[in-house]
Each structure stands twice: as structure tokens, then as C-alpha cells.
N, C-alpha and C positions, 0 to 999 in steps of 0.2 A: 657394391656396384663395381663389376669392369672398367680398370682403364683403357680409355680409347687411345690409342695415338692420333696425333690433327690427322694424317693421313687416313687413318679406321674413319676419322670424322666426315673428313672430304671423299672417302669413298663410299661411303652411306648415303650420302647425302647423292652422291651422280647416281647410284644405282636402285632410286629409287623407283619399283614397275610400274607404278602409277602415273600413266601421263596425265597430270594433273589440266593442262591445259584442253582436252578430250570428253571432260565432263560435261555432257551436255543435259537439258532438260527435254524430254520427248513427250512428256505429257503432265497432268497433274501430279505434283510429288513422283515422278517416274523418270528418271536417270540411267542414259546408257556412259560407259565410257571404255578406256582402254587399257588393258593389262599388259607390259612389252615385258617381255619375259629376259631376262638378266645374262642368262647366255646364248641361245640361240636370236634374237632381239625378234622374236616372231610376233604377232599383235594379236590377243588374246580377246573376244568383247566380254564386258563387264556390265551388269545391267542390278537396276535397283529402285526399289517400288515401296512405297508406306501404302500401309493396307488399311491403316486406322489406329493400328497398337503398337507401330515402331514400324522399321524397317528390314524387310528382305533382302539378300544381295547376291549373288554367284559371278563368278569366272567360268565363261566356257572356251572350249575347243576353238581354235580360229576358225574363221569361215562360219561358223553357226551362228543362229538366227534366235537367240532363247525365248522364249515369249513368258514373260514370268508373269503369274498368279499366285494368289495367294497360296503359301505353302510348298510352294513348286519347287523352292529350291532346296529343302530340306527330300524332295520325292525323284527330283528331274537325274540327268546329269552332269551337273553342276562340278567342274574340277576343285572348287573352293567355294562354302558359301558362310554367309554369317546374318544371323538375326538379332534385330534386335529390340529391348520392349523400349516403349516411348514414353516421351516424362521430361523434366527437367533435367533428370540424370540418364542418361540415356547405359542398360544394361547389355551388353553380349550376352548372347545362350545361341546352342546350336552352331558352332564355330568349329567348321570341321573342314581339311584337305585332304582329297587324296592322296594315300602316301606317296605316288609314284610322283606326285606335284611338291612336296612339302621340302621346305628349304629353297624355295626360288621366291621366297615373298609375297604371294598368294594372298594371305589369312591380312598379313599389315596393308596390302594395296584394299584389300575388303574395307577395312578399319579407318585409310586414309580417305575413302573414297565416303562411306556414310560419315565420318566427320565434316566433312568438306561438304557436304550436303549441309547436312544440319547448320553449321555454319552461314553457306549462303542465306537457307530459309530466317532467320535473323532469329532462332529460337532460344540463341543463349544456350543451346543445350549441350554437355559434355560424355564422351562416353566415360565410364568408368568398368573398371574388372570385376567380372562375377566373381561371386564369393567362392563357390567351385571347380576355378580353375582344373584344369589337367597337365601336366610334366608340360606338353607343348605349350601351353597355354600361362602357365607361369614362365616360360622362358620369353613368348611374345610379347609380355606387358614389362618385364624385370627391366626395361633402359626408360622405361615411365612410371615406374613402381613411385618413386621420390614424387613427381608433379601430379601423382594420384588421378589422373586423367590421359586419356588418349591426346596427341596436339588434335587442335582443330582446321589447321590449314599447313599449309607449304612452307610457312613462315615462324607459324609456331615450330613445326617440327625442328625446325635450321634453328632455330633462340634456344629453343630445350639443347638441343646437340653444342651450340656454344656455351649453356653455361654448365653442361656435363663438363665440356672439356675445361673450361675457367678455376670450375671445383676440383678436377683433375691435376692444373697445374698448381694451383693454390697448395693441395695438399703434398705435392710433390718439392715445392719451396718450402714448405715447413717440414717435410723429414729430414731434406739437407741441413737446415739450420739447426736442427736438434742433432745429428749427427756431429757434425762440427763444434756444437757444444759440448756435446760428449766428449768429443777428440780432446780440447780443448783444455777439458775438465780434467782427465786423463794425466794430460801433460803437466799440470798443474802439481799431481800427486807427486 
């Protein structure tokens, strides 16, 4: 696990794209909301649909109107989309960005945004990491690899990032004190 410095901590946490507050419902199980992009702060719509067997999701272009159907995001132009099967344990497959997109947060605000769903619908449900990750895809999930689950809300997410940094410090109070005993021991000789 990477240490974070509090500041790595607290600036994760500001630069999150997902305006969480933006998640609206627009029809049955059907969710639009807003992607704000981390450098440029332009406003991205984000829209997202259970079709029966989990959820669909993509990030388009600003100013666009996506009208998502089943499948659409895996076919459309979709700058980021992510599916996923339904269940108690909720699986990713199909989790893919543009590379001209990737590294602005995209694929996590996807992630943040069906949790956060599932969440409200009161389903109890968690995403977890497919078994077949890809290099990008292993690197997405490696700061929840430990809590074996995606957070499920805004809140989770900040309690995981505090007690990353907790175990952080923890472990960093016990090198000093084994150092020091070292020293100690040392001088001892």
C-alpha cells in the first residue's frame, strides 16, 4: 500500500469529479449526474440506467444529451463507461476510458457514482474487483484492494482515506520506535 501524506489525503479527497450532490433520479432506476473535470473544472453529464442485470454508465462530452439504452454505452460515444452485473455483490466488466480521458478520474467518478446509487436504492449492495483486472484496472482498485469493496458513498470514501492514513501513521510510529531501539541496543554493545 502507498503512503499517503494528510495532504495526498486532503487533496483526494477536494479533487474528487464527481459532484456528488448532482446525482439526480430521472426516471426508474435512471440517473443523470456531473462529471467536473479536475483541471479545466468544465462540466461533463454523466448518466446511468439498470436495465435488469446491473447497471450501465458513461461520461460524455459537455453540452451532450446521451440518451442511454441498453448497451449503448459499450457502442455510443461514451468518453468513460462502466457496467456492471447485479447481485448482492455488485461485479465491473466493461470498464473502459478513453486514453485521451484517462488519468482525470473518469473510470472512479463512474464507480463513485453506481455505488452511490446502489447505496441510496437501499440494496445493501457492494461493488467488488473483477477477477480480470487490466494494469489500469489494478491500479484503480489498489487504494481499496484492503476494504475488498468499492466505498459506497462520500463518506465511506473520507473513513477509508482516514483510516489508510491512521495505518499510515501507526506504521510509521513503530519504525521510529524499532529504530531507536536499534540505536539503543547499539549503544548498549
Amino acid at each position: 500500500m502507498p503512503f499517503m501524506t494528510p495532504f495526498d489525503t486532503a487533496w483526494a479527497l477536494l479533487k474528487m469529479p464527481l459532484d456528488y450532490d448532482s446525482i439526480e433520479q430521472v426516471g426508474e432506476k435512471e440517473y443523470n449526474a456531473n462529471f467536473i473535470h479536475p483541471e479545466t473544472g468544465e462540466v461533463f453529464p454523466m448518466v446511468a440506467s439498470d436495465f435488469g442485470m446491473g447497471y450501465e454508465s458513461g461520461i460524455y462530452r459537455p453540452g451532450q444529451k446521451p440518451e442511454l439504452t441498453q448497451g449503448s454505452v459499450l457502442s455510443s460515444d461514451a468518453l468513460s463507461h462502466l457496467v456492471l452485473t447485479g447481485g448482492d455483490r455488485d461485479s465491473a466488466w466493461g470498464v473502459k476510458t478513453r486514453p485521451s480521458h484517462r488519468g482525470k478520474g473518469m473510470a472512479s467518478a463512474l464507480y463513485d457514482m453506481a455505488a452511490n446509487i446502489r447505496d441510496r436504492e437501499g440494496e445493501g449492495a457492494v461493488i467488488v474487483p473483477s477477477f480480470d483486472r487490466s494494469r489500469g484496472g489494478k491500479g484503480l482498485w489498489e487504494r481499496y484492494e484492503s476494504e475488498g469493496h468499492w466505498p459506497r458513498s462520500q463518506e465511506e470514501k473520507e473513513q477509508m482515506a482516514q483510516s489508510r492514513e491512521e495505518a499510515r501513521r501507526e506504521l510509521e510510529n513503530i519504525y521510529r520506535r524499532t529504530r531507536l531501539r536499534l540505536a539503543l541496543q547499539r549503544r548498549r554493545r
